[in-house]
C-alpha positions in Angstrom: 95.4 15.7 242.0 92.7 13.3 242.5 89.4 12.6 241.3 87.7 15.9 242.6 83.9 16.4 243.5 82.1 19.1 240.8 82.0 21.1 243.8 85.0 21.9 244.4 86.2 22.6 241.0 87.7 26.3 239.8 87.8 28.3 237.1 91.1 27.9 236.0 91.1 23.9 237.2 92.9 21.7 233.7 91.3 18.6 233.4 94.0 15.4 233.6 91.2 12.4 231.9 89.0 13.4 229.1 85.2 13.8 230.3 83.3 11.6 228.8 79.0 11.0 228.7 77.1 8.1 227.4 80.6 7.1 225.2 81.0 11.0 223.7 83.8 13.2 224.8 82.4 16.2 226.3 85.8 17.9 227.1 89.1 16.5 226.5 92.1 15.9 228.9 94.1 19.5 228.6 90.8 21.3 228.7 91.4 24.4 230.9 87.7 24.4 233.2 85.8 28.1 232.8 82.4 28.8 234.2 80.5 27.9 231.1 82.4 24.6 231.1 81.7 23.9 234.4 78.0 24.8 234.7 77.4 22.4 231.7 79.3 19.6 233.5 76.9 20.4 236.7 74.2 20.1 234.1 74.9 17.2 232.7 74.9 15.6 236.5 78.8 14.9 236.4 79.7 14.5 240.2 83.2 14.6 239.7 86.5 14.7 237.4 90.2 14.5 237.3 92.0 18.0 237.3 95.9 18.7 237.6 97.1 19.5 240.9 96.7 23.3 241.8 100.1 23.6 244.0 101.8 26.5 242.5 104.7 25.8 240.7 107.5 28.5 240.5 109.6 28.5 237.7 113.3 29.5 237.8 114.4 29.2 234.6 113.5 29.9 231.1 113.7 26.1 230.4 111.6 25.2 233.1 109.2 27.4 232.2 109.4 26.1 228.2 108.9 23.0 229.3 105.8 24.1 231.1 104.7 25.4 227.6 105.2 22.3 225.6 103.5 20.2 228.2 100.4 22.1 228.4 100.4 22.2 224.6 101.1 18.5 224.2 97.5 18.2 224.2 96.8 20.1 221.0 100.1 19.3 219.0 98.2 18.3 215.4 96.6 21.7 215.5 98.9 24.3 213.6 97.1 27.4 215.0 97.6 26.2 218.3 101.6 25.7 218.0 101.5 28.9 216.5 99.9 30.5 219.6 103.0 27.9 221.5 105.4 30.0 219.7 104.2 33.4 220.0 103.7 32.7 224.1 107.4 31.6 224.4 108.6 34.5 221.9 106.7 36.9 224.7 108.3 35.6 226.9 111.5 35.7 225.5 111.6 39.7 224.4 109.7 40.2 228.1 112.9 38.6 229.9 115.0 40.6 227.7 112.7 43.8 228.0 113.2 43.4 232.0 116.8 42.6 231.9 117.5 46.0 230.1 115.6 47.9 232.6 117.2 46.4 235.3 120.7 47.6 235.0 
């Protein structure tokens, strides 16, 4: 997605380009937009920033949906809590799959 006006960010919205004021990075590229986050940027007199696209994506695989996973932790992969919480989402993921395959035969 394009360069979007402040206004018609969402909660929700994942910034694409850090934000950065006066040469200090407010909020870095990965940075998933909540209302707090947004009312400071509206604050601070930011008229617009770069956000991912908001299509919805439908995954229909498990790899496709890994591979969702690692890209949107990319952003944070020098932080060892982080790729802990990485693994624990996919290993969710995993024993739900395997939780609704059982139930569904």
């Amino acid at each position: 997605m394009p360069k979007i006006s402040l206004k018609m960010v969402k909660e929700g919205d994942v910034l694409i380009r850090d934000v950065v004021i006066e040469n200090v990075v407010l909020f870095e590229s990965g940075t998933v937009l909540v209302k707090k986050s947004i009312e400071i940027l509206q604050v601070l007199g930011v008229e617009a920033v770069y956000v991912e696209s908001r299509d919805i994506k439908k995954f229909h695989t498990l790899k496709e949906v890994f591979n969702n996973i690692d890209a949107r932790f990319s952003y944070v992969e020098n932080n060892p809590y982080m790729m802990s919480l990485k693994h624990l989402i996919k290993d969710t993921i995993v024993n739900m799959r395997s939780d609704i395959e059982e139930h569904s035969h």
